[in-house]
MIVO-561878 format. One record per residue (C-alpha): residue number from 1; y negated, z, x negated. Coordinates in steps of 0.02 Angstrom, whole numbers, always signed. Layout:
N
{atom NUM; {Y; Z; X}}
...
END
This chain:
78
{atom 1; {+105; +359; -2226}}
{atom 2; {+270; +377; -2141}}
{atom 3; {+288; +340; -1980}}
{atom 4; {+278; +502; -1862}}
{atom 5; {+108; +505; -1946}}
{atom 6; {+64; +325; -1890}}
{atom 7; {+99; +373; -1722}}
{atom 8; {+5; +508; -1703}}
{atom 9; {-119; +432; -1783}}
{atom 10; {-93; +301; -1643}}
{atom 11; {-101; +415; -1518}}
{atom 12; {-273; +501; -1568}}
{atom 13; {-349; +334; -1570}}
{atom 14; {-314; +258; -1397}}
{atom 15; {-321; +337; -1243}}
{atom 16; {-153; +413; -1161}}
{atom 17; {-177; +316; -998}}
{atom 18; {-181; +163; -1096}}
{atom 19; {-16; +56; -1037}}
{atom 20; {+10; -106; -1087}}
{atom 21; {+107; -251; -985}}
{atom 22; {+138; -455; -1017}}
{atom 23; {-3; -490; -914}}
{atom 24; {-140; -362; -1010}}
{atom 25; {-204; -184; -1028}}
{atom 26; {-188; -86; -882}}
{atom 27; {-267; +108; -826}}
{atom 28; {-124; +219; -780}}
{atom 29; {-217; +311; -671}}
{atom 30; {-302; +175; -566}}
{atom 31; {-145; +63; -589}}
{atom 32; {-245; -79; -598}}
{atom 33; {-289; -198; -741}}
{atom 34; {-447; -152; -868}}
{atom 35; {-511; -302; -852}}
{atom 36; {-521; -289; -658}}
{atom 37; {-605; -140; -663}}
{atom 38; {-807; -138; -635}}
{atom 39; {-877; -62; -786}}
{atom 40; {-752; -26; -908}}
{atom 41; {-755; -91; -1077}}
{atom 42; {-577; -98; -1187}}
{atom 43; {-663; -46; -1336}}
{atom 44; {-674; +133; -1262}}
{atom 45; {-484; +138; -1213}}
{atom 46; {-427; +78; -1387}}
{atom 47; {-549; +190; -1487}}
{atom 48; {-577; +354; -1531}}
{atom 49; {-717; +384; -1420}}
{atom 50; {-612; +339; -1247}}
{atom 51; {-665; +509; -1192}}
{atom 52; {-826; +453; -1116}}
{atom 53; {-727; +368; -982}}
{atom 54; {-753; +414; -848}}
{atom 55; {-599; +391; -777}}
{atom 56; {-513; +501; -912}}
{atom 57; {-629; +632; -881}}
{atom 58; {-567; +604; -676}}
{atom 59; {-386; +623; -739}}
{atom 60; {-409; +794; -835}}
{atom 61; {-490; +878; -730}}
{atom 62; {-364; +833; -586}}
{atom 63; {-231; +891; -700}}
{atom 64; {-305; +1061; -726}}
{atom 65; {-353; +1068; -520}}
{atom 66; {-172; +1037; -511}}
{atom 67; {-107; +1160; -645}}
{atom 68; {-217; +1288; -562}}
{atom 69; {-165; +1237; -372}}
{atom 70; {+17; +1276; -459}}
{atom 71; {-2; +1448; -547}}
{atom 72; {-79; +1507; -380}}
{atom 73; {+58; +1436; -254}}
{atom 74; {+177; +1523; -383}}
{atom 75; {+84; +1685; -384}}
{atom 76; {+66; +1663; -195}}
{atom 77; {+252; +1637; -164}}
{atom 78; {+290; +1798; -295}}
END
């Protein structure tokens, strides 16, 4: 395997607000550490079934609210 394929095979298999520091694994979106957060498990973040998080469910759907919140301002200001 060559390796553009190893990183997107990487990047199906963790989840995208995954960010790692020194001091451990940390959620992009709460900015906080994994293991400070109440009932998350690292398994889900590093495996291919992070989508069950909650958290990452949280983040999509604010990212379409927001997408939408655009096209409309944009349409609005037309």
């Amino acid at each position: 395997m060559n390796m553009e394929g190893m990183m997107e095979m990487k990047d199906n298999v963790r989840c995208p607000n995954l960010q790692g520091s020194p001091k451990g694994a940390i959620c992009s979106v709460l900015n906080r550490f994994i293991r400070d957060i109440e009932d998350t498990d690292i398994r889900f973040c590093m495996g291919r079934r992070y989508e069950v998080c909650y958290i990452y469910v949280l983040s999509l759907r604010d990212m379409a609210l927001n997408s939408i919140g655009e096209g409309i301002e944009s349409e609005t200001a037309s």
